[in-house]
C-alpha positions, -999 to +999 in steps of 0.1 A: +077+652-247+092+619-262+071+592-252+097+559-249+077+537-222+047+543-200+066+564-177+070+591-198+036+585-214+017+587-183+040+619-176+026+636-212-009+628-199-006+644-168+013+677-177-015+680-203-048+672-174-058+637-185-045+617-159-058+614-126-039+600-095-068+589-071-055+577-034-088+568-019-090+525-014-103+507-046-111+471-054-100+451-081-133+434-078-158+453-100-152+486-086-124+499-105-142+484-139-174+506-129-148+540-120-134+534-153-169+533-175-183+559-158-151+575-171-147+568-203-185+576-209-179+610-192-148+614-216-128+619-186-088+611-178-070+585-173-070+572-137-039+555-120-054+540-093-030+542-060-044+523-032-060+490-042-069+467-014-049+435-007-024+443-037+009+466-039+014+474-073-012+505-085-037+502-115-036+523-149-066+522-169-080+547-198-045+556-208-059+550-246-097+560-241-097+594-261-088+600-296-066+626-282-048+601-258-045+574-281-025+596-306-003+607-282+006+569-277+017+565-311+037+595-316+019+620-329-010+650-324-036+635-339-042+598-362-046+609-393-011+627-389+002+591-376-015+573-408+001+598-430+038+590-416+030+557-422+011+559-455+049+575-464+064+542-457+035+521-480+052+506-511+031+508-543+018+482-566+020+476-598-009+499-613-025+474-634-019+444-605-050+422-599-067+420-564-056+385-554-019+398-564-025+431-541-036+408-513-003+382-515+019+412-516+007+425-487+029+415-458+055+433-478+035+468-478+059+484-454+096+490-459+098+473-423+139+460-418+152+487-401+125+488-378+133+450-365+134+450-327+166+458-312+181+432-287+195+444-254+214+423-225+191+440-197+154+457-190+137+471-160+111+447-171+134+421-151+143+444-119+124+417-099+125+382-105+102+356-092+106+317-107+092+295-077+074+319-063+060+336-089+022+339-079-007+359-103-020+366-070-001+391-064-010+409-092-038+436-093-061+417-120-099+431-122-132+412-122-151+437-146-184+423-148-209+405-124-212+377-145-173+370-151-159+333-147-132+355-124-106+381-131-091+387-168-058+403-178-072+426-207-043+447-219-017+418-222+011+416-251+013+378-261+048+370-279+047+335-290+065+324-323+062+289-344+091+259-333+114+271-362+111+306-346+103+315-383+072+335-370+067+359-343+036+369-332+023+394-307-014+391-303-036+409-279-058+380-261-081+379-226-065+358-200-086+340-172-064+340-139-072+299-124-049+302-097-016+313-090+002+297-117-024+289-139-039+315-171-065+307-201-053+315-233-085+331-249-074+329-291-097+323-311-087+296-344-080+321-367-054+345-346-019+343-354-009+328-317-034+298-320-017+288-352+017+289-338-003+268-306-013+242-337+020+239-347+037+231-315+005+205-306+009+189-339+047+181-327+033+171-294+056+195-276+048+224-250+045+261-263+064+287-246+048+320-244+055+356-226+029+380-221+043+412-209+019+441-196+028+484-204+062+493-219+062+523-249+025+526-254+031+515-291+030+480-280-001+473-267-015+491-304+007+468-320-011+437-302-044+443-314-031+450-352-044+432-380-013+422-395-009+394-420+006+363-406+041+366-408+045+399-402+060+406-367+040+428-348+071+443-331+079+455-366+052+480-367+054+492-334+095+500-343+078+522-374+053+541-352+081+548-324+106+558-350+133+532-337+137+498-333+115+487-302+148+470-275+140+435-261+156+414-243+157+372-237+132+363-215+142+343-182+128+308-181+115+304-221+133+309-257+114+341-266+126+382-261+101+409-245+101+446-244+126+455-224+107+486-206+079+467-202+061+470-170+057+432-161+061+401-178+047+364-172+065+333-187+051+295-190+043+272-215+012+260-230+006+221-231-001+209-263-036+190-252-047+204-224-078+227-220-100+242-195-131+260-195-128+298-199-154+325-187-180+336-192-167+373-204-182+406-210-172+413-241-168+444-266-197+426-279-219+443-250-230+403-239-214+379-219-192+354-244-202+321-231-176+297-213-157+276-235-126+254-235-092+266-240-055+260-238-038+268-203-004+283-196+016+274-166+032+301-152+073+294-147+081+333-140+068+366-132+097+395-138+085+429-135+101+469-124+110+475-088+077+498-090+056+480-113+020+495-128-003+472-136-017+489-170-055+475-176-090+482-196-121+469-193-136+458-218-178+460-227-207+477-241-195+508-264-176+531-255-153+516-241-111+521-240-109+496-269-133+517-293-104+542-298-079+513-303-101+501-330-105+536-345-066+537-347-066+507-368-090+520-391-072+558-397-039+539-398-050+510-423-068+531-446-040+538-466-029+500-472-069+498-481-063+526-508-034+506-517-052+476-525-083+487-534-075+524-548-112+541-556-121+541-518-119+577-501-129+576-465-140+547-439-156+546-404-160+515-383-185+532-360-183+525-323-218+510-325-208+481-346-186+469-321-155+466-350-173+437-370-212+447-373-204+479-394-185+495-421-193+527-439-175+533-469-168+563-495-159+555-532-143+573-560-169+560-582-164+560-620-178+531-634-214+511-627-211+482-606-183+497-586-202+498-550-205+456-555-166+453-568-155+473-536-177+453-511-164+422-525-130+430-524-128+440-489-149+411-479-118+394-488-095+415-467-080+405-432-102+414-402-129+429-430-139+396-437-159+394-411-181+426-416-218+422-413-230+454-428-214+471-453-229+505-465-212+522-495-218+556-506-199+580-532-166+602-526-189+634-511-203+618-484-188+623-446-190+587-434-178+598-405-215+615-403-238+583-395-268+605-397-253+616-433-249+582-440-284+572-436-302+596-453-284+587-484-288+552-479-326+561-476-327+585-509-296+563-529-306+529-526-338+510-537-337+476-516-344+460-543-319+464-570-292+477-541-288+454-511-262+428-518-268+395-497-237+374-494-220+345-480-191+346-454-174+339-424-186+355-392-168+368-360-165+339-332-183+365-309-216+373-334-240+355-310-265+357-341-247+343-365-249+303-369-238+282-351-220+264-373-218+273-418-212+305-435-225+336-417-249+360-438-234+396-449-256+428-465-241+451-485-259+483-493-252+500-528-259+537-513-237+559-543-256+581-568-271+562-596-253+559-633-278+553-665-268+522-668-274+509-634-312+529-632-321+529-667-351+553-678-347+572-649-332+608-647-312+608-610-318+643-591-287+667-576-286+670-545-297+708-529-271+730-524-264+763-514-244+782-537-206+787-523-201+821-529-234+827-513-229+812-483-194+823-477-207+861-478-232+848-452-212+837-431-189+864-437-215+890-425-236+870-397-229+894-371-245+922-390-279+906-393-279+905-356-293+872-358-272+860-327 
């Protein structure tokens, strides 16, 4: 089944048992957040939430919160078969091209122009049309946590560009409803839609912005992306659906939105005006603290004549987002290759909440390789801001943890192996400082060269011998063993 929008999307996951309609009254006040957990922990379905008191429109949420379901978004069985159709579309280096080369040539990794978003003259994103009365109220946002500031829109597109229109950005952001024409604009300094907001402030001038909520499934993945500034978001959502993604002009502000979105708010964003913002229980697991940021003023709501209102809720792992993050590391890995070619294998585990841990496999050839590799992806994108980083040779399953650890505990010697660094931390590490460089640990976990443990024989690992164990295997049932 071609999945084009999240009609035919939620239509896949029901015809294959992961989505569940439920009729019985719901409220979008911490209920529906506590269904959803209890779901996603279960590894149950996807829930489209029917009947939800004082609001007409129903609520979607887990439509992403399986590895199973969140392939299925992005066209294909399972990720790694995604990666690979994208890996096909990676342009390689020049062999013998430095790092710092590798990393300016990035945003041009993927032959992207014929994926460039397609414009059309109409959507069923603007079926309904609402300019003075357009009213958030209406809308079925949750309240997830006890401790909230109020309700958040979690699963929101953000399309803002700079004032040349030069660069578009679609960035995945929190939104704090204030009232009925009134949203925070969660983005932290470094993402791509508070540098466009600098750019417009710096002119003095109001930044329009349109965050539109569902369309093809693609989209939302494409939000939370790390792509390079510059490189339109849309873009990569095109290469994942196989065509160009269709938009059209948005009705009150200079910007284009998905054209089968679900619903779509307009406003702009004054250029020095803030309010405080949450507190928010984040992926984190903890509340992030309140905080001031910019606020849009809402100058349109458009949405289907039968909107959904697609959501997550966001918290301690696992959560919805832990399989949008998992995406991003299946799908990434082969740029990573690209740039830095001797790793194998990575896992962001769901434990380290995307920034706290990386587990890395190497190629290894050379001694000193484990500290080249960890400070060359300390230097790329969202990697920057890893805390740990444990790296280990080319046979080890990282996607084992337990694995992971027990070489750590019979490869490295803390000692001569733990790499303690300087860099940049995530705005939501609580722990790190509050203001200065951020510490990072590196573990060198790979198998020893003479050079680097000098003096010292290094030990093979046990292991049984292959054409042993495949005749055990082989004849199991006959030793009636069970």
């Amino acid at each position: 089944m071609a999945v084009t929008d999240l009609r035919t999307f939620l239509a896949r996951l029901e015809s294959a048992g992961q989505l569940r309609r439920v009729r019985a009254e719901v409220s979008t006040h911490l209920e529906i957040a506590e269904i959803a957990s209890r779901l996603v922990a279960g590894d149950g379905p996807a829930a489209l939430f029917e009947n939800v008191a004082g609001r007409a429109m129903p609520v979607l949420v887990g439509a992403f919160a399986s590895m199973q379901r969140m392939a299925w978004a992005l066209g294909g069985e399972s990720l790694d078969q995604v990666a690979a159709r994208l890996a096909a579309l990676v342009q390689p280096l020049p062999k013998h091209a430095g790092l710092l080369e590798k990393l300016k040539a990035a945003p041009q990794l993927l032959r992207a122009a014929a994926a460039a978003p397609r414009t059309v003259r109409s959507g069923p994103c603007q079926e309904i049309v609402h300019t003075e009365g357009a009213d958030l109220g209406r809308l079925p946002v949750l309240q997830c946590w006890p401790g909230d500031g109020g309700p958040f829109i979690t699963l929101a597109q953000v399309y803002t560009s700079d004032p040349d229109g030069g660069h578009h950005n679609v960035g995945m952001y929190r939104l704090q409803v204030f009232g009925p024409r009134e949203l925070g604009m969660h983005w932290h300094h470094d993402h791509d839609g508070a540098v466009n907001y600098r750019a417009w402030a710096a002119q003095g001038r109001p930044m329009p912005v349109a965050i539109a909520l569902g369309g093809d499934p693609v989209l939302a993945y494409a939000a939370t992306a790390p792509l390079p500034y510059g490189m339109d978001e849309l873009v990569l959502a095109g290469l994942l659906a196989g065509e160009p993604v269709p938009v059209v002009r948005a009705r009150t502000v200079p910007l284009e939105v998905p054209a089968g979105a679900e619903i779509v708010i307009e406003g702009t964003v004054d250029p020095h005006g803030s309010r405080t913002e949450g507190p928010f229980g984040d992926h984190t697991g903890y509340y992030t603290p309140p905080d001031a940021y910019p606020v849009l003023r809402v100058t349109a709501i458009t949405h289907r004549h039968d909107a959904i209102y697609p959501t997550t809720v966001v918290g301690r792992y696992p959560k919805e987002d832990c399989f949008l993050a998992k995406a991003t590391e299946r799908l990434f890995l082969p740029a990573i290759r690209t740039l830095v070619p001797e790793v194998v294998d990575l896992n962001l585990p769901l434990f380290g909440v995307f920034h706290n841990w990386a587990l890395v496999s190497i190629r290894k050839t050379r001694p000193g390789q484990a500290r080249e590799v960890m400070q060359a992806l300390w230097q790329m994108g969202q990697m920057r801001y890893t805390k740990f980083l444990v790296i280990v040779d080319e046979n080890v399953n990282v996607q084992d943890v337990e694995e992971v650890l027990w070489r750590v505990g019979a490869e490295a010697d803390p000692r001569r192996d733990v790499v303690v660094a300087d860099g940049p931390a995530d705005v939501l590490d609580h722990a790190a400082p509050a203001s200065g460089p951020a510490g990072k640990l590196g573990v060198d976990a790979t198998r020893k060269l003479p050079e680097e443990a000098p003096g010292k024989p290094w030990p093979d690992p046990i292991a049984s011998d292959p054409d042993v164990a495949e005749r055990v295997k082989r004849r199991w049932k006959e030793y009636g063993l069970g």
